[in-house]
C-alpha positions in Angstrom: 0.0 0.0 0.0 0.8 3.2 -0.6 2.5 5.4 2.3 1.0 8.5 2.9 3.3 11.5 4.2 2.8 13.2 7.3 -0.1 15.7 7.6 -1.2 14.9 4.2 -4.9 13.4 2.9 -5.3 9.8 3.6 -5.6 8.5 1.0 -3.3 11.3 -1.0 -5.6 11.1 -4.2 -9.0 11.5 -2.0 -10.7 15.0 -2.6 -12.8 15.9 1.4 -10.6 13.3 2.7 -11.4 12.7 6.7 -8.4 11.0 7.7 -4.4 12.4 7.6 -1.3 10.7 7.1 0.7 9.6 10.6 3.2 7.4 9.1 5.6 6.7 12.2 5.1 6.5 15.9 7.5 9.9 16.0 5.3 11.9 14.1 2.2 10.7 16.4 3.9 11.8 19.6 5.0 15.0 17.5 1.6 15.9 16.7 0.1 15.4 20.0 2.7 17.3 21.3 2.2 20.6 18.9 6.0 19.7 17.9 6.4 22.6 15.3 8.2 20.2 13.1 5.2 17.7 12.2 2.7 20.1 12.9 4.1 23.1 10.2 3.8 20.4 7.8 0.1 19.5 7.9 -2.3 20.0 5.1 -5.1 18.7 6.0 -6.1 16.8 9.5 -9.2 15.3 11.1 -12.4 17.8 10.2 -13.4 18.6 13.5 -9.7 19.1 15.0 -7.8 20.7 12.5 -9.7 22.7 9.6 -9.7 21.5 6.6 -8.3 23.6 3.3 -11.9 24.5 2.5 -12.4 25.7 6.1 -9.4 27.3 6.3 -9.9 29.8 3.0 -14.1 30.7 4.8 -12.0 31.3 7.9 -9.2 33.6 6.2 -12.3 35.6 3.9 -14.9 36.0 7.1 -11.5 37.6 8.6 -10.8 39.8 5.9 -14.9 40.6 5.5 -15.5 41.7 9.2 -12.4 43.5 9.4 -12.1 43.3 13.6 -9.2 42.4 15.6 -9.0 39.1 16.0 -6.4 35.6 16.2 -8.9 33.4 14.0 -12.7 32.2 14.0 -14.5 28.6 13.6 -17.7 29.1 11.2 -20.8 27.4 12.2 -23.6 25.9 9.6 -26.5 28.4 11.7 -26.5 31.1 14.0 -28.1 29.3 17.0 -25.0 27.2 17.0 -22.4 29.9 17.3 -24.4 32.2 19.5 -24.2 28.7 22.1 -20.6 28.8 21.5 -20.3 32.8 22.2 -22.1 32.2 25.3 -19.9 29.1 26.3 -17.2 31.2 25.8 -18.2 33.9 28.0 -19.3 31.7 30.5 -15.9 30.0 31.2 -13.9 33.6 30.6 -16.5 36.1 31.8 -18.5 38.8 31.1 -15.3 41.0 30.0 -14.6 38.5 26.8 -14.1 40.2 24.0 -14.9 37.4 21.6 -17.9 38.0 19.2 -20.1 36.4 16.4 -20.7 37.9 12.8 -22.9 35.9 10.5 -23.6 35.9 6.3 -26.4 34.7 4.8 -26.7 33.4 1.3 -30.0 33.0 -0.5 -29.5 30.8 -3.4 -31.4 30.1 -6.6 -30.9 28.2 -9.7 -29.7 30.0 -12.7 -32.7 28.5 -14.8 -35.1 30.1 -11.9 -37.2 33.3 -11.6 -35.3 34.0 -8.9 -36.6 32.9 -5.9 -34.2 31.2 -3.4 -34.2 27.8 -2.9 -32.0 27.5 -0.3 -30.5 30.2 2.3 -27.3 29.1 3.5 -26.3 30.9 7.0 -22.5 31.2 7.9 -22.3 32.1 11.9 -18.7 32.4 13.2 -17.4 32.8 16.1 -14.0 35.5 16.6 -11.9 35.7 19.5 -7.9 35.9 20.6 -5.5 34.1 22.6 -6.8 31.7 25.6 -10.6 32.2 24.1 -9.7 31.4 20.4 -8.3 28.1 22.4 -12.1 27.7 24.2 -13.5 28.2 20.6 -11.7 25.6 19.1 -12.8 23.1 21.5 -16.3 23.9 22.0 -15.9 23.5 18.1 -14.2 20.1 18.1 -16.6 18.7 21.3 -19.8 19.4 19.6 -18.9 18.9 16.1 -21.5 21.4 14.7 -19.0 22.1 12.1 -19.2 23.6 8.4 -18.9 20.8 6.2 -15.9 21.6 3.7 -18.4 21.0 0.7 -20.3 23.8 2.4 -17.0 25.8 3.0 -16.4 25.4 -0.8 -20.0 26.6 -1.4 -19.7 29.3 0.9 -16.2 30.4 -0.9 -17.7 31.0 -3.9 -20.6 33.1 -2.6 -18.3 35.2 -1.0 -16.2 35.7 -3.8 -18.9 36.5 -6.0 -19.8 38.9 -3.4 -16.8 41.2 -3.4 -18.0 41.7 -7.4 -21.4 42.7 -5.7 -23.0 46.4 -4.4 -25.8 45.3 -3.3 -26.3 45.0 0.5 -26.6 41.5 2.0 -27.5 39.3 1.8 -27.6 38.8 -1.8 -29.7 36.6 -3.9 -27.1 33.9 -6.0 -27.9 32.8 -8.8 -25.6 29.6 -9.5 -26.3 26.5 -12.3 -27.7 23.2 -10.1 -28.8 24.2 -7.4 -32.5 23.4 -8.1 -30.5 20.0 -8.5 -28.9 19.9 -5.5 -32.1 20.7 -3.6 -33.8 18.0 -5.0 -31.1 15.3 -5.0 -30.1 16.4 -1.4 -33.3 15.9 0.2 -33.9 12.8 -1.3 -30.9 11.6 -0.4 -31.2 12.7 3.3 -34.8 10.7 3.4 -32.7 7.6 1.9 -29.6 8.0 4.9 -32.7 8.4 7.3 -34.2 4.7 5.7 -30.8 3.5 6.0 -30.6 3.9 9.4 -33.8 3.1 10.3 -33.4 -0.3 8.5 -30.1 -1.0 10.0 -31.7 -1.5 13.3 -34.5 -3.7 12.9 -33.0 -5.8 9.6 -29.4 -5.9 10.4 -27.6 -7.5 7.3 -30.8 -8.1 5.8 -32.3 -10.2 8.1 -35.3 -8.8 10.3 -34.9 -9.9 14.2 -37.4 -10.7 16.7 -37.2 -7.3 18.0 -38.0 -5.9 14.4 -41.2 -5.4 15.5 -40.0 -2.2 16.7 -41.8 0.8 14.8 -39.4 2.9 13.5 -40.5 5.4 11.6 -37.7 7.2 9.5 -39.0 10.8 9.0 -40.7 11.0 12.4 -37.5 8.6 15.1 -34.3 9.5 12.5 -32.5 13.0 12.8 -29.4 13.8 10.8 -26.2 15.7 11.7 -23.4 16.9 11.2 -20.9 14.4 12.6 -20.8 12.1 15.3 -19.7 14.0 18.4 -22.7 16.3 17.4 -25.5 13.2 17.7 -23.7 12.9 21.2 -23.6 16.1 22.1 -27.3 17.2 21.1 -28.4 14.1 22.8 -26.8 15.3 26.1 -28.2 19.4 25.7 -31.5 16.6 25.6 -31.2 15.0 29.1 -30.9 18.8 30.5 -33.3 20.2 28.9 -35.8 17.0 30.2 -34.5 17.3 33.7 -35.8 21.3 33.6 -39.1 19.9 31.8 -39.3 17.9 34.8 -38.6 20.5 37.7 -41.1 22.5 36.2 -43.7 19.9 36.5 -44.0 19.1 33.0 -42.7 15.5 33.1 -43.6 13.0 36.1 -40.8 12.7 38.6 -40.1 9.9 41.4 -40.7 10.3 44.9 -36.6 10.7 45.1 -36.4 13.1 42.7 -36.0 16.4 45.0 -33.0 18.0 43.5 -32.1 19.5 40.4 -29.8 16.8 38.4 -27.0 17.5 35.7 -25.0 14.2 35.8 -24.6 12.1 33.3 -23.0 8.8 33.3 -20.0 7.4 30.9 -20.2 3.2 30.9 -17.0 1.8 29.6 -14.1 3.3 28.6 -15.0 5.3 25.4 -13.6 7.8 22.6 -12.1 10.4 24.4 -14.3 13.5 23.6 -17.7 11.5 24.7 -16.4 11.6 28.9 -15.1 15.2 27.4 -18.6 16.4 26.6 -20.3 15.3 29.7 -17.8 16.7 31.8 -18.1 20.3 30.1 -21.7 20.6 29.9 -22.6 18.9 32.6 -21.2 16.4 35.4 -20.2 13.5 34.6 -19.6 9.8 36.3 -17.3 7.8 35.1 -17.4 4.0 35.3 -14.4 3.3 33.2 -14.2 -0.6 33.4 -17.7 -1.0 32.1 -18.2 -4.4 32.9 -19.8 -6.5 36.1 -17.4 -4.6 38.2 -18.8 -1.5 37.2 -22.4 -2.7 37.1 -22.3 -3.8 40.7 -20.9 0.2 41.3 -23.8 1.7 39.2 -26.2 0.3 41.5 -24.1 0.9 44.7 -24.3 4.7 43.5 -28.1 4.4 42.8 -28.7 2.7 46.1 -31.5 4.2 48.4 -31.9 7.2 45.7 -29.4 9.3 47.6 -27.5 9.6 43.5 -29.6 10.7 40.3 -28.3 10.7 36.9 -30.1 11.5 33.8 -28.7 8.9 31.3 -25.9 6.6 30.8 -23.6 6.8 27.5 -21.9 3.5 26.2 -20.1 2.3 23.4 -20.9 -1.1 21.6 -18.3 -2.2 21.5 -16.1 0.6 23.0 -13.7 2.5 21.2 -10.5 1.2 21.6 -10.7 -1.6 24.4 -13.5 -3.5 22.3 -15.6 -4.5 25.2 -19.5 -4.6 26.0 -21.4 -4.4 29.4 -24.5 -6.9 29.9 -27.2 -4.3 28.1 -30.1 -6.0 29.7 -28.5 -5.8 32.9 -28.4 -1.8 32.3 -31.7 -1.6 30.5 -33.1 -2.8 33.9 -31.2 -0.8 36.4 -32.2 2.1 34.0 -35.9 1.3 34.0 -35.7 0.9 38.2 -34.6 4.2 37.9 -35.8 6.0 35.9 -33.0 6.8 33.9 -32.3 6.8 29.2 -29.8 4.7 28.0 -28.2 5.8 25.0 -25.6 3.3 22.5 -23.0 4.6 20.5 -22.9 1.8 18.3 -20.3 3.4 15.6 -18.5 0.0 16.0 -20.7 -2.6 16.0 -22.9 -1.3 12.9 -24.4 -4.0 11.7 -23.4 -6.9 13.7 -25.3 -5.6 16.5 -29.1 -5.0 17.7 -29.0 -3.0 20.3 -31.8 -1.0 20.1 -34.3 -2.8 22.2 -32.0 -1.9 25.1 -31.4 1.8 24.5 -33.6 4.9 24.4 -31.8 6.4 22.0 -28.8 5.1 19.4 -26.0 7.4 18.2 -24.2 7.0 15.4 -21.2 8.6 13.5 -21.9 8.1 9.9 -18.4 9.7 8.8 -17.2 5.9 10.0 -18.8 2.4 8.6 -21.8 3.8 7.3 -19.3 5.5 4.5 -16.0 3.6 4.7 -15.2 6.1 2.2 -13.5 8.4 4.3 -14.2 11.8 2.2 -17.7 12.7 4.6 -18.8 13.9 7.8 -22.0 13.1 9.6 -23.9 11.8 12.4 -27.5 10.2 13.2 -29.7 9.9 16.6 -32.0 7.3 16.3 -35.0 7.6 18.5 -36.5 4.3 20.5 -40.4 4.5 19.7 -41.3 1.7 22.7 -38.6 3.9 25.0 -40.4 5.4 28.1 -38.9 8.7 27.0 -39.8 8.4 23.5 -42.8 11.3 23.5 -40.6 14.0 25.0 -37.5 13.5 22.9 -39.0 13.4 19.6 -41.0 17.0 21.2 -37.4 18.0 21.4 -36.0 16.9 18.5 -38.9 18.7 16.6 -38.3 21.6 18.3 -36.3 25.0 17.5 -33.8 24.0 20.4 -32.5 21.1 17.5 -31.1 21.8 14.0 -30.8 19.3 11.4 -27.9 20.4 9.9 -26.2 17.8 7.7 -25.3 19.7 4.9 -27.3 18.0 1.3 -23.9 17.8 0.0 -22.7 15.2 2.5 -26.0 13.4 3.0 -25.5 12.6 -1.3 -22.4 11.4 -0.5 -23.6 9.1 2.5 -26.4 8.5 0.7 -24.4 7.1 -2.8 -21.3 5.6 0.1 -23.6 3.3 2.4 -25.3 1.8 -0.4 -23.2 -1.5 -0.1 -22.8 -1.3 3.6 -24.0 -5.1 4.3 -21.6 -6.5 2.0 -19.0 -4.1 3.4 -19.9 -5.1 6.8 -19.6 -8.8 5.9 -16.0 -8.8 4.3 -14.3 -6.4 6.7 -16.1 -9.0 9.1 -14.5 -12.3 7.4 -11.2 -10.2 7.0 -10.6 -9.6 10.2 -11.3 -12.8 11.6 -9.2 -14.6 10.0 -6.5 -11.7 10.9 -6.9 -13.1 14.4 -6.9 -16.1 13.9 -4.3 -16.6 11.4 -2.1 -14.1 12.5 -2.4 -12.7 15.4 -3.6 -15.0 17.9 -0.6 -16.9 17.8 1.8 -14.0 18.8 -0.7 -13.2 22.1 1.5 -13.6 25.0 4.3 -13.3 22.6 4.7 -10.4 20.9 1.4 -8.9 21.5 0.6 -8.8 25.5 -2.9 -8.7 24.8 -5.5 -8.6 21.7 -8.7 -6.8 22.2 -11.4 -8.1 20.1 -15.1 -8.7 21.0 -14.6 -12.6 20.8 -11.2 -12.4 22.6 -10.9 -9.5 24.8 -12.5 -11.4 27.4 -15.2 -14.3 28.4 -17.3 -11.6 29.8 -17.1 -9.4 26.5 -17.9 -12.4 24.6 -21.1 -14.0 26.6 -22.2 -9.4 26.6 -21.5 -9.3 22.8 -23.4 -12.9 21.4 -26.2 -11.8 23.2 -26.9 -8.8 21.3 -25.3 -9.9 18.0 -27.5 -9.7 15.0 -28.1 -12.7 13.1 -25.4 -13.5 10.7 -23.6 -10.8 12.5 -19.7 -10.8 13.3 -17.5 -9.6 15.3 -16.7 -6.5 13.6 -13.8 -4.5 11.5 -11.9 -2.9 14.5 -9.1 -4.8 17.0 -6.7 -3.6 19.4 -3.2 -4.6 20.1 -1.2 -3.8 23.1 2.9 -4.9 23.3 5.0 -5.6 26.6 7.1 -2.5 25.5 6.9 0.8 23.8 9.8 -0.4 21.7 8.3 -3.2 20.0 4.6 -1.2 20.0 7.2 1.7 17.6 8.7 -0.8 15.8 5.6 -2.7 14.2 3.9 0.6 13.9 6.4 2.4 11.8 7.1 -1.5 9.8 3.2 -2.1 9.2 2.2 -2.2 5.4 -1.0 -0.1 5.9 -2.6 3.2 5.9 -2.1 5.3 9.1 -4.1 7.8 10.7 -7.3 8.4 12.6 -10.5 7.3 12.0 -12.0 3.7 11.2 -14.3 2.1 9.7 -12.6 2.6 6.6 -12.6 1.0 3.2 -9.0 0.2 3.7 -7.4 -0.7 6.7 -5.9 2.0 9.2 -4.0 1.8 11.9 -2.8 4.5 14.9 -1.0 4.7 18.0 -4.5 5.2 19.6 -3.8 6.2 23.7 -1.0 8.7 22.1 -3.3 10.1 19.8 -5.9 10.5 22.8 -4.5 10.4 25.6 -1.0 11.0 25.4 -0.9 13.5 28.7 -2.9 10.8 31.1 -1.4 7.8 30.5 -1.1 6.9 33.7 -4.7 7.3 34.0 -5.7 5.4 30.9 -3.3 2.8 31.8 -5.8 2.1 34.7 -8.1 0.5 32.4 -5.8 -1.3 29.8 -5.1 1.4 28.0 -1.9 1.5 27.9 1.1 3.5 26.0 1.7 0.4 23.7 -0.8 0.5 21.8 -1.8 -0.2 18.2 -5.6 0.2 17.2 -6.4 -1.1 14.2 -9.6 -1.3 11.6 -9.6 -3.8 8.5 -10.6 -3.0 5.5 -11.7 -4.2 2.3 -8.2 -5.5 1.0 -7.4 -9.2 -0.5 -6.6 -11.2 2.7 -3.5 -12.5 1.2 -1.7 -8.9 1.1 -3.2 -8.1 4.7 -1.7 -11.2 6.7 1.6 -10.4 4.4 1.7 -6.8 5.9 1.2 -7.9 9.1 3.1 -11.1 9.1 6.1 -8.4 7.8 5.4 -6.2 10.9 5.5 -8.9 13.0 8.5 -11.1 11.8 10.5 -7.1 11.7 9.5 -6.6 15.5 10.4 -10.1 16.5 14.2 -9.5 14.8 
C-alpha cells in the first residue's frame, strides 16, 4: 500500500478526505505534542480538530470581511450554533470576553429560476484571541457542529462573487444546479434516514425478533453533522428533560427532590464523549464497564441518595473492544428512571442494540461510509422507549437543528449503499486476521489482543447476546505490546494506511492512547489502556496482502 506522508490526505488522491497521514510512531507523539516540526507540515487533519483547506480559505475571507481584531474564528452551519458557543465562551472567561459572532447569509437560486431562493445558507462564526480562540476551538471540536468543507467550498464562492457585488446582503445567488442539489439532497437525506432506520430492525438483511419495533424514519431518524454532534445534542436533551421535569411538566419519582445534571460514561470510550459530559454537565465515570462497574452503578443508585439523567456506552467501545450486559443496564435504568443511550459506531451492523437503549448514536463519517471523504452523524429515537414522546417534542423543536449539509448526505447516501456487503468482508477479514495471524503471537509479541470474541469471556457472553443474526465480530481490533519499543517498531514497519478514524474501506491503523491520551497515561493505563498500543480497523483488501503486511510487521518486531 501506498504510504501516505505526514499531515497529508489519507488517502493522497481522495478530494474531502477525513483522515491524515501519521506514518511513524515519532510523528504521532509530534503531533500530539504541537511539535512545530510535524505540525508546520500538515495539510489537512481530522475535520473537527484541525480545519480542513476548505475551512481554512471561509476562515481567512470571514476575517478579511469583518475587518475586527481578532487571532482566528471557527464558522458554524446556523447562527443558534455559534451564538451557544459565544455564550460558552463567555461563560468559562467572563462577562469582560471580547470574543464576538458575525454571520452571512446566502440565499440561493438556480440560474434556470425566476429568482426565488431555494435554499438560504447561513455562515455564523465565532472571533476571539489568545486563551478564548483556544475555548472556541474546542467547544468546536466537542460538539462537532461544524461547516462541512463541501459547504465551505459553497460558501467560498458566494463570498467571492460577493466582493463583485453592491448590493447589500445578503444577496440573492444565482448559481447553475442548485434546483438539483435541492432535490437530490433531500432525497438523499430521506434515503440515509431509511438506512438507518433499517439497519436497526433488519441488520444484514435479516429482520430480528425485535424488528417489531416501529421505527418510523422521518418521524424517530434526525441527521447531523458528525458524530460527536449526535452525542452532544443528545446530552443538551437530558438537561433540557430534567428542567421539563422540575417544572412539572414530566412526572418525577418520589426521590427526585434536587435538580440533576450528571450524566453517566459506561466503559471506557472515545475520548471526547467523557469530554462532553464533563463540560456541559457532570459526569460519572465508570471506566471498566463491565460486572465490576455494574455492581458500582447500582451501589451509587442505592436508596436514591445519586440521580443521573442517562448513561452513554459504546458497543463495542472505542478502543478496548468491550460490551457491558445491556439487559442488565436496560433494567437498572428502567428501576430508575434513567435513558440509556448506544453509541454503536463499532458494532454497525453486527449488532441490535436498540431494544436496550432509548436512543442510538451513530457517527456516519465511519462504517456507514467507509469512504472516508464525509462527515455526519445520526440519533435514532426508541419509539417503545419510556422517554420516547418527550425526545421526539425536542427533537422537533427550534432547540435542535438538522444540519447535515445536502452535499454530504448525497455522499452518504451514494457511500452506504453497499454497507451489508462491506460489513460482511471487513467481518471475514478480520477474523481470519486473528486467527491466522495474530492470535498466535498473544502472550508473545502482543501482551494482549482486544477483540469482542477475545478481549474477554465476559465481552464475549455481553456481545453474542446482542449480536444480529449473521452478524460478526466487527472490523476494529486492538493490540497492546509488553514495550513501547516493539509497540514503535511494528507501527512504523506495518504495510497499511495510518491515521485516525475507522471504519474505513482500507485498513488503518494509529498509536490510539497517544493520539488521545498522550498526557494521562497513567490514567488510561488504569483501564488497559496502555502507552503500547496499536488500534487497528480492516478494511476491504485481499486477505493475502493483509496477513503479508502484518506477518512483515511482525516477523521485523520479532528480529
Amino acid at each position: 500500500m501506498t504510504q501516505v506522508h505526514f499531515g497529508q490526505p489519507l488517502p493522497s488522491n481522495l478530494d474531502y478526505a477525513v483522515s491524515f497521514g501519521i506514518p511513524t510512531w515519532e510523528s504521532a507523539v509530534g503531533y500530539v505534542e504541537k511539535n512545530p516540526v510535524f505540525v508546520n507540515k500538515m495539510v489537512t487533519g481530522y475535520p473537527r480538530y484541525f480545519p480542513q483547506p476548505a475551512i481554512q480559505e471561509l476562515c481567512d475571507r470571514l476575517k478579511k470581511k469583518f475587518d475586527r481584531e481578532a487571532e482566528g474564528c471557527r464558522p458554524f452551519p446556523s447562527l443558534q450554533c455559534a451564538s451557544r458557543c459565544l455564550e460558552y465562551v463567555r461563560s468559562v472567561h467572563g462577562s469582560q470576553s471580547r470574543a464576538f459572532l458575525e454571520s452571512e447569509t446566502f440565499n440561493l437560486s438556480d440560474t434556470s429560476d425566476d429568482g426565488t431562493p431555494l435554499i438560504a445558507v447561513t455562515i455564523a462564526a465565532v472571533f476571539a484571541l489568545d486563551e478564548e480562540f483556544e475555548t472556541v476551538k474546542e467547544y468546536w471540536k466537542l460538539t462537532g457542529e461544524c461547516v462541512s468543507s463541501r459547504l465551505a467550498v459553497l460558501t467560498n464562492e458566494c463570498l467571492e462573487d460577493a466582493d463583485s457585488e453592491s448590493k447589500p446582503s445578503p444577496i440573492l445567488f444565482k448559481k447553475a444546479g442548485i434546483a438539483v442539489l435541492k432535490k437530490n439532497g433531500e432525497e438523499a437525506t430521506s434515503q440515509v434516514k431509511m438506512r438507518v432506520a433499517t439497519n436497526h430492525t433488519s441488520p444484514l438483511g435479516k429482520k430480528s425478533s425485535e424488528g417489531k419495533i416501529p421505527i418510523n424514519p422521518f418521524r424517530d431518524v434526525f441527521l447531523v453533522s458528525s458524530g460527536m454532534s449526535s452525542i452532544f445534542n443528545t446530552r443538551k436533551l437530558l438537561t433540557f428533560l430534567e428542567c421539563n421535569k422540575s417544572l412539572g411538566h414530566l412526572p418525577v419519582s418520589k426521590t427526585c427532590k434536587t435538580f440533576c445534571d450528571t450524566a453517566a460514561v459506561f466503559g471506557f470510550p472515545f475520548k471526547d464523549t467523557k469530554v462532553i459530559m464533563e463540560k456541559f454537565g457532570k459526569c460519572q465515570f465508570f471506566g471498566f464497564g463491565d460486572s465490576r462497574d455494574i455492581a458500582e452503578l447500582k451501589k451509587y443508585l442505592r436508596n436514591g441518595e445519586n440521580r443521573i439523567l442517562g448513561i452513554f456506552l459504546e458497543a463495542p467501545s472505542n478502543p478496548m473492544l468491550n460490551i457491558p450486559d445491556l439487559q442488565e443496564l436496560r433494567n437498572i435504568a428502567d428501576e430508575n428512571g434513567f435513558c440509556v443511550i448506544v453509541d454503536d459506531t463499532i458494532g454497525g451492523l453486527n449488532m441490535n442494540i436498540l431494544p436496550y437503549a432509548d436512543i442510538v448514536c451513530s457517527s456516519l463519517t465511519k462504517l456507514f461510509s467507509g469512504s472516508s471523504n464525509v462527515m455526519g452523524g445520526s440519533i435514532l429515537l426508541n419509539p417503545l422507549s419510556r422517554w420516547y414522546s418527550f425526545a421526539r417534542t425536542y427533537f422537533e423543536s427550534s432547540e435542535f437543528e438538522e444540519l447535515l449539509w445536502l452535499q454530504d448526505a448525497i455522499v452518504l447516501e451514494e457511500n452506504s449503499r453497499d454497507l451489508v456487503q462491506r460489513t460482511m468482508k471487513t467481518n471475514e477479514n478480520t477474523r481470519r486476521l486473528v486467527d491466522e495471524v495474530l492470535l498466535p503471537q498473544e502472550g508473545k509479541l502482543f501482551k494482549k489482543m482486544y477483540y469482542p470474541s477475545q478481549s474477554s469471556k465476559e465481552t464475549l457472553r455481553n456481545y453474542d447476546a446482542v449480536r444480529s443474526p449473521e452478524g460478526g465480530y466487527g472490523s476494529m481490533l486492538s493490540l497492546t505490546f509488553y514495550n513501547e519499543k516493539d509497540a514503535e517498531t511494528f507501527y512504523d514497519n506495518l504495510g497499511v494506511y495510518k491515521g485516525p478514524s475507522n471504519g474505513t474501506n482500507f485498513t488503518l491503523a494509529c498509536p490510539y492512547v497517544h493520539l488521545a491520551h498522550h498526557f494521562e497515561l497513567e490514567a488510561s493505563s488504569k483501564f488497559g489502556a496502555d502507552p503500547n498500543f496499536v488500534r487497528v480497523s480492516v478494511g476491504l483488501e485481499d486477505f493475502q496482502c493483509l496477513k503479508t503486511a502484518f506477518a512483515d510487521a511482525i516477523a521485523v518486531t520479532r528480529g
